[in-house]
C-alpha positions as CSV (number, residue, x, y, z in Angstrom):
1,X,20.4,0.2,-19.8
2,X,20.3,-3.0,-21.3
3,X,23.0,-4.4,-18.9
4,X,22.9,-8.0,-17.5
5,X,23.6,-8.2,-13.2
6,X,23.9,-10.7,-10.9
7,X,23.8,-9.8,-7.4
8,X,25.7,-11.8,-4.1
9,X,24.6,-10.6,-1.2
10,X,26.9,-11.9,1.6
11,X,24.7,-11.6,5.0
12,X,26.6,-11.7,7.6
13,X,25.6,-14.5,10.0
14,X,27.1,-14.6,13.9
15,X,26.5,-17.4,17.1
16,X,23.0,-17.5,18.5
17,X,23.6,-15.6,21.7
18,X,23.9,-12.2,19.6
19,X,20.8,-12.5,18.5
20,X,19.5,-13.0,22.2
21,X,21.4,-9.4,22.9
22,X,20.2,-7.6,20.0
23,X,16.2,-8.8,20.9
24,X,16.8,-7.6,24.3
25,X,18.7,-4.6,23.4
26,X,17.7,-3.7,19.9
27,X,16.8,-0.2,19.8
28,X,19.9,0.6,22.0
29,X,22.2,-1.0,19.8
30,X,20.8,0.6,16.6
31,X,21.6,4.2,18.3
32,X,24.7,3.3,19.4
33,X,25.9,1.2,16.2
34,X,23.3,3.3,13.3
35,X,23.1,0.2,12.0
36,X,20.5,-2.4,11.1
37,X,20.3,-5.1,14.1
38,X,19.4,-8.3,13.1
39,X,17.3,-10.3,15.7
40,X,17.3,-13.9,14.0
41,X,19.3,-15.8,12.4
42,X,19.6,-16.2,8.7
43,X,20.2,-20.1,7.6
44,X,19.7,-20.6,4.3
45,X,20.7,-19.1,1.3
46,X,17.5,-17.1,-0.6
47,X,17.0,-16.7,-4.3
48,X,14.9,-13.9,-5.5
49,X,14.6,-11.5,-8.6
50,X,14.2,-8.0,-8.2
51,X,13.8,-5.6,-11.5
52,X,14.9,-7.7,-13.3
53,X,17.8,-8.8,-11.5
54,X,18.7,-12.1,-10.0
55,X,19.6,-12.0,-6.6
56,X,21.6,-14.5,-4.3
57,X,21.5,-13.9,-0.5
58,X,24.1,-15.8,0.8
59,X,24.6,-16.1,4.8
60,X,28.5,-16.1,5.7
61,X,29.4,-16.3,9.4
62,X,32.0,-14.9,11.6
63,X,31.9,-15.2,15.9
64,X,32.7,-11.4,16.4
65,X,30.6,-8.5,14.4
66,X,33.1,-6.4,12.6
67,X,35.8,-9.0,12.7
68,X,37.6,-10.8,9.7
69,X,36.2,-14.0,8.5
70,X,37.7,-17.0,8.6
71,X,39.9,-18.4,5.2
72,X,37.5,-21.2,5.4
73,X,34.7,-19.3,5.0
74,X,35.6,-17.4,2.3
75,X,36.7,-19.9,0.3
76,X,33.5,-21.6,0.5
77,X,31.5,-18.4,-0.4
78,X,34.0,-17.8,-3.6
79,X,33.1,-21.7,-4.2
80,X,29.4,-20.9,-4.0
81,X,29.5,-17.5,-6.2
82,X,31.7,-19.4,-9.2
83,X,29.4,-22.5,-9.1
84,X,26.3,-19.6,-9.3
85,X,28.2,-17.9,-12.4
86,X,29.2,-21.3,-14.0
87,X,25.2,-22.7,-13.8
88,X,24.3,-19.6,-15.4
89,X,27.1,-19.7,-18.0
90,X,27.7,-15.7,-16.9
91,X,31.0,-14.4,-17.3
92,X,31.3,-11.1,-15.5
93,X,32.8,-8.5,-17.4
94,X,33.0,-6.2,-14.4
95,X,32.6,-7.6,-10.9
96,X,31.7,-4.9,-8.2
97,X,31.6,-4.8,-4.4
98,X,30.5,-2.9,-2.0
99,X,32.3,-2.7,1.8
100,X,35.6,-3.9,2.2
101,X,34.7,-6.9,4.6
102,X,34.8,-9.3,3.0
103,X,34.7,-7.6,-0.5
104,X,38.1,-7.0,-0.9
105,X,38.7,-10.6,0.0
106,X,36.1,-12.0,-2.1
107,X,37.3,-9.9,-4.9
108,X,40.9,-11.0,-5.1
109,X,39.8,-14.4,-5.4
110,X,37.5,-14.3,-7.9
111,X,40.0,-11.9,-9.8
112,X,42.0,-15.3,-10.0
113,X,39.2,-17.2,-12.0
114,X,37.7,-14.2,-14.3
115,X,39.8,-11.9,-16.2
116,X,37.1,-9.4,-15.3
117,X,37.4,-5.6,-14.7
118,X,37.0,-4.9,-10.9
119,X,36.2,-1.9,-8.3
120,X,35.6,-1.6,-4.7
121,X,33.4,1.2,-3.6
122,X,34.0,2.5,0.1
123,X,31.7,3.5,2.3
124,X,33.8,4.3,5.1
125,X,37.5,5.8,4.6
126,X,38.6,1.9,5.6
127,X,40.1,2.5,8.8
128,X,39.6,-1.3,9.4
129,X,41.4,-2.4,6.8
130,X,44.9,-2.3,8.2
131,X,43.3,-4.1,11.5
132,X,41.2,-7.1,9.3
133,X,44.2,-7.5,6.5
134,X,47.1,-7.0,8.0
135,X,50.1,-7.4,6.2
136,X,47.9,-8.6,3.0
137,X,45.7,-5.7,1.9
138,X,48.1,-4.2,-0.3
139,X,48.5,-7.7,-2.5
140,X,44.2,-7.6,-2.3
141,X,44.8,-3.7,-3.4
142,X,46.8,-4.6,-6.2
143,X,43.5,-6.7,-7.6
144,X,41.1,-3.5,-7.7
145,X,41.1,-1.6,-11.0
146,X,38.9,1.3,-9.7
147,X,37.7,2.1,-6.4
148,X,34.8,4.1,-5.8
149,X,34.0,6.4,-3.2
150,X,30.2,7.3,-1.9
151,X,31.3,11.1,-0.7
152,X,34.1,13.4,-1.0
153,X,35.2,12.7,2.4
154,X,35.4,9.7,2.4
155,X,37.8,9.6,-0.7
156,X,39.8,12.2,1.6
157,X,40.0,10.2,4.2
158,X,41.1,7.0,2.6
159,X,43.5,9.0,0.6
160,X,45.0,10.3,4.0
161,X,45.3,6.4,5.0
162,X,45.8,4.7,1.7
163,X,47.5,7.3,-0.5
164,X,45.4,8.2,-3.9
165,X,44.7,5.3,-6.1
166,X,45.0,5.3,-9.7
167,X,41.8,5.0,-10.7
168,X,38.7,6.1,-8.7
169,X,35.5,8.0,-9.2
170,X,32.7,9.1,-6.7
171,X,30.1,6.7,-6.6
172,X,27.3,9.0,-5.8
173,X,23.3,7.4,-5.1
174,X,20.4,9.0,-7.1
175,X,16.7,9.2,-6.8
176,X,13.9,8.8,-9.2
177,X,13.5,11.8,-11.5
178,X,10.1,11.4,-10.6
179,X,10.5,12.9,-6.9
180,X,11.7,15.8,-8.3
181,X,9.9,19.0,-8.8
182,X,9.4,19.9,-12.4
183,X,8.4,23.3,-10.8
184,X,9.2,25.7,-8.2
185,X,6.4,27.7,-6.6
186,X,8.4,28.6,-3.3
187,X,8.2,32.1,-2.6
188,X,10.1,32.0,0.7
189,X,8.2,35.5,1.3
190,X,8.6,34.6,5.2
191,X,11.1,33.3,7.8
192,X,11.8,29.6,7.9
193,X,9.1,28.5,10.5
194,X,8.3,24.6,8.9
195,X,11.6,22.1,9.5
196,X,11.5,19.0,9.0
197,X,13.6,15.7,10.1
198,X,13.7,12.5,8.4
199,X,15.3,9.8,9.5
200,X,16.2,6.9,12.2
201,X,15.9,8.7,15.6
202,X,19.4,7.9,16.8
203,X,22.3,9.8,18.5
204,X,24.6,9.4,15.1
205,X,22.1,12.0,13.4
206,X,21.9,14.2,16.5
207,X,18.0,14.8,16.0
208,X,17.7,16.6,19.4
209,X,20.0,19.3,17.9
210,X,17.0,20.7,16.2
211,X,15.1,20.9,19.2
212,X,17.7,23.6,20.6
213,X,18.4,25.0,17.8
214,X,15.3,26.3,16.7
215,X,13.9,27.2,20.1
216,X,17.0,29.9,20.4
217,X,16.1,31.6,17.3
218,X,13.0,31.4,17.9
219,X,12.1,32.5,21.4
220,X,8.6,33.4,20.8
221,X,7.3,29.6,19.6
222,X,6.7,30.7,15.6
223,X,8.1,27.1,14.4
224,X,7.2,23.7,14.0
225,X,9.3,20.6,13.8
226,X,8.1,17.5,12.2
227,X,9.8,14.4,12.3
228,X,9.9,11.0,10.6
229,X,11.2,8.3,12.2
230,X,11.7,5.9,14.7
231,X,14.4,5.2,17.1
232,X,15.6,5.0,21.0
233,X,16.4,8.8,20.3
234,X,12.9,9.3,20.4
235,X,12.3,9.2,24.6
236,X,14.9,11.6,25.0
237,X,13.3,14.1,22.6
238,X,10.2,14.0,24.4
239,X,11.7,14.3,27.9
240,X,13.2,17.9,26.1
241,X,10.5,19.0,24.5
242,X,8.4,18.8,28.1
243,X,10.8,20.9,30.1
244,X,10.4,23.1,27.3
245,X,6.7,23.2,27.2
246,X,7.0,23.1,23.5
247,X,4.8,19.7,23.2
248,X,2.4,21.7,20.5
249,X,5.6,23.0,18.2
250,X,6.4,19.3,17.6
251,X,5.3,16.5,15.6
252,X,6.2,12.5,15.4
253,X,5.3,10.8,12.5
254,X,7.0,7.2,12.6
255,X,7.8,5.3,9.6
256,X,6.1,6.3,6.5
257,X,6.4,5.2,3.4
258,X,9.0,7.0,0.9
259,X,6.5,8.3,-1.7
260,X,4.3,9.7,1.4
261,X,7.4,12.1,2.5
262,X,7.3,13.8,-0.5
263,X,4.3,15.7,0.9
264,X,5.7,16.5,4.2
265,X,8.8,18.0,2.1
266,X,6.5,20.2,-0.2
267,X,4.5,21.2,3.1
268,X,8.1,22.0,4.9
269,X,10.8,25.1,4.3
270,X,13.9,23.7,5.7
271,X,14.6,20.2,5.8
272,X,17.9,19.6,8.7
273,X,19.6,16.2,9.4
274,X,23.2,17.3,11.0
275,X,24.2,13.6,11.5
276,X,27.9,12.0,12.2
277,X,29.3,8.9,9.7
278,X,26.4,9.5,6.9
279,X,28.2,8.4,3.7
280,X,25.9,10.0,1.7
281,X,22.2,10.4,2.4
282,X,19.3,9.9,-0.3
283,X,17.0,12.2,2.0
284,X,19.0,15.3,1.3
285,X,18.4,14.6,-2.4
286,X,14.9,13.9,-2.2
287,X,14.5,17.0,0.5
288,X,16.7,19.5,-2.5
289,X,14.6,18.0,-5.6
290,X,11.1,19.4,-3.7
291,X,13.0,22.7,-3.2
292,X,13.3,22.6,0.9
293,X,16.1,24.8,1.9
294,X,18.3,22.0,3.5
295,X,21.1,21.7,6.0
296,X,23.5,19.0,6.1
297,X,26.9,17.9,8.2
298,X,29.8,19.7,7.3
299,X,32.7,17.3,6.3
300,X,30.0,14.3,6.1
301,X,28.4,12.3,3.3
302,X,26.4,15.2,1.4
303,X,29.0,17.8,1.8
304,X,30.3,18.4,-1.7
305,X,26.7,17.6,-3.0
306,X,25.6,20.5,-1.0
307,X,27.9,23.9,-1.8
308,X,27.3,26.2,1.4
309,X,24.9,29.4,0.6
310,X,24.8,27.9,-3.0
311,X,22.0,25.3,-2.8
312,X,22.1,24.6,0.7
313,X,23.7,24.7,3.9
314,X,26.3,23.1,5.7
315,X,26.9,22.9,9.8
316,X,29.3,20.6,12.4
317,X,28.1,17.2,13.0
318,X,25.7,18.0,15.7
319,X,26.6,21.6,16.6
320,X,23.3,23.3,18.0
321,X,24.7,27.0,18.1
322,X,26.2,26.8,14.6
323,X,22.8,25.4,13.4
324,X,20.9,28.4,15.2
325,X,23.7,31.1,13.2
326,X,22.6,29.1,9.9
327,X,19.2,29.4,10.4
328,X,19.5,33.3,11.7
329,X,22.0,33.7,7.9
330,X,18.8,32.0,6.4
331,X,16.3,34.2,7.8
332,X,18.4,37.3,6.5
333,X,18.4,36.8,3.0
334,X,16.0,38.2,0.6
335,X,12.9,35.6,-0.4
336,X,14.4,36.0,-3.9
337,X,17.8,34.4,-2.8
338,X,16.2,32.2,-1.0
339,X,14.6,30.8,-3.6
340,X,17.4,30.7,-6.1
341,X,19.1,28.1,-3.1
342,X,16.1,26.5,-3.1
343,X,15.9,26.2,-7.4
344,X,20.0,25.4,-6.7
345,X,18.7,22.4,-5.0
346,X,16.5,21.4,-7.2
347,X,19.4,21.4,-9.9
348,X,21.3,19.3,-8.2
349,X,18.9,16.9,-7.5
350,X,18.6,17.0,-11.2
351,X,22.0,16.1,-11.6
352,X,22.0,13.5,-9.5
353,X,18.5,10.9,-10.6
354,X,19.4,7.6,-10.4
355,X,19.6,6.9,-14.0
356,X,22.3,9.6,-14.3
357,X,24.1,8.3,-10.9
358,X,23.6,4.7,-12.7
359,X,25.3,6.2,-16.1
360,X,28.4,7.5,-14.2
361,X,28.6,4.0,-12.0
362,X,28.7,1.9,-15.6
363,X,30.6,4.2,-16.9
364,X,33.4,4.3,-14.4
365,X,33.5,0.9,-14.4
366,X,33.8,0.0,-18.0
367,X,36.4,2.4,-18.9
């Protein structure tokens, strides 16, 4: 868009012993946490260009994950990003962050260099903020022109905290247009029998839920569930589906690349990921733009992306009972309304490629 950006990646760096845990524990951690465990230690600071786009990856330590860094350590990081933007004679216009530890930190400081315009975007409704800050975050708040938000709920919940700000926007991801169907040839002229899962095996996104779900409604075994993935979830989805004797209704496929689950979409009706603390969730998008009738978590990331019995479906976090009801609503309708949800989907999806989510970012941000 003819733009030029500089990216400071601050990776968070933490005494050796973690790294000992998170070896011997990873997979656990990762289900319990949802997050990426690191199992060595990054020691240098990396230089690399991607589209286009130089890149900094900056380690920054702390003793305890999830805790505030240390004033010495921030200062040296603000050093090191100045001393960046000074060798490249680069003065932001805009400087954006992403999560408030340390952003919010980092940006106040550099707000006291550059006259620059500034956001934060959250990806959680910042219930740490109060903890890591203290008495100081509304001084750092007072140095944010614009916060974004990756979902509706999470604006709602920082608004319940923080009170409504100013200026904000929702600062929604996007996918290539590409992944998107330019045509619909679903005829939905059957019940859902093909579902599909995609996504880290892990007890955030409740994967096992399917595996009730769809055997209630469908007691006589007309269904098959494929899932993509890896994750510690995965031994406890196997133990189910052998007391079940359902070992031929189900499907693993591990990690594929992202292009390759574009085929398992267009080979699937209903794609289902009824996780807890997604902010937002690029799979939905990618499962809407190749028309799968999709369910998502009520109150979570994609909800307000996806309108209820509009161009897809909504259920509690995890629910198994309410996801079997959805599925039996589903099965009701005519094939023609379900393919107008599934052409609904597609729209969105429309609405949302990442050049247009990239338009609404820049634009936000330079008002």
């Amino acid at each position: 868009m003819g733009y030029e950006v500089k990216v400071i990646h601050s990776q968070a760096v933490y005494p050796g012993f973690l790294y000992l845990i998170a070896k011997l524990f990873r997979e656990k951690i990762a289900s319990w946490t949802g997050a990426v465990v690191f199992t060595e230690k990054d020691k240098e600071d990396k230089f690399y260009i991607m589209d286009g786009v130089k890149v900094y990856r900056f380690p920054i330590f702390k003793i305890i994950p999830h805790a505030k860094y240390t004033k010495k350590v921030i200062k040296k990081q603000v050093e090191k990003i100045i001393q960046i933007i000074k060798n490249d004679d680069f003065i932001p216009d805009i400087i954006t962050g992403h999560f408030s530890n340390p952003q919010l930190e980092i940006i106040y400081n550099l707000k006291q260099t550059y006259a620059s315009r500034t956001c934060l975007v959250m990806h959680d409704t910042g219930d740490s903020i109060k903890n890591i800050y203290k008495q100081n975050y509304p001084k750092y708040f007072e140095n944010i022109d614009i916060w974004g938000f990756r979902s509706k709920s999470i604006q709602i919940g920082f608004e319940r905290i923080f009170g409504k700000q100013k200026q904000f926007f929702l600062c929604y991801s996007g996918i290539p247009e590409v992944y998107i169907l330019q045509i619909n040839k679903r005829d939905f002229c059957s019940d859902l029998n093909k579902f599909v899962y995609a996504g880290d095996l892990i007890k955030r996104k409740n994967p096992i839920a399917l595996i009730y779900a769809i055997k209630d409604v469908y007691p006589n075994k007309n269904y098959h569930i494929t899932y993509v993935g890896k994750g510690a979830e995965e031994a406890n989805i196997r133990i189910t589906i052998d007391s079940f004797k359902i070992n031929d209704n189900i499907s693993f496929i591990g990690h594929i690349p992202r292009n390759d689950l574009l085929q398992i979409f267009d080979d699937s009706d209903c794609f289902i990921m009824i996780s807890k603390g997604e902010a937002f969730g690029l799979v939905y998008l990618e499962a809407m733009g190749r028309g799968c009738i999709t369910i998502g978590s009520r109150n979570e990331g994609i909800d307000g992306v996806i309108q209820h019995s509009i161009n897809g479906f909504l259920c509690e976090a995890g629910n198994p009972n309410e996801l079997s009801d959805i599925i039996r609503q589903i099965n009701s309708l005519t094939p023609a309304e379900r393919k107008q949800i599934s052409q609904n989907a597609i729209t969105t999806a429309k609405e949302l490629n990442d050049f247009s989510a990239a338009r609404v970012y820049i634009n936000a941000l330079s008002d």
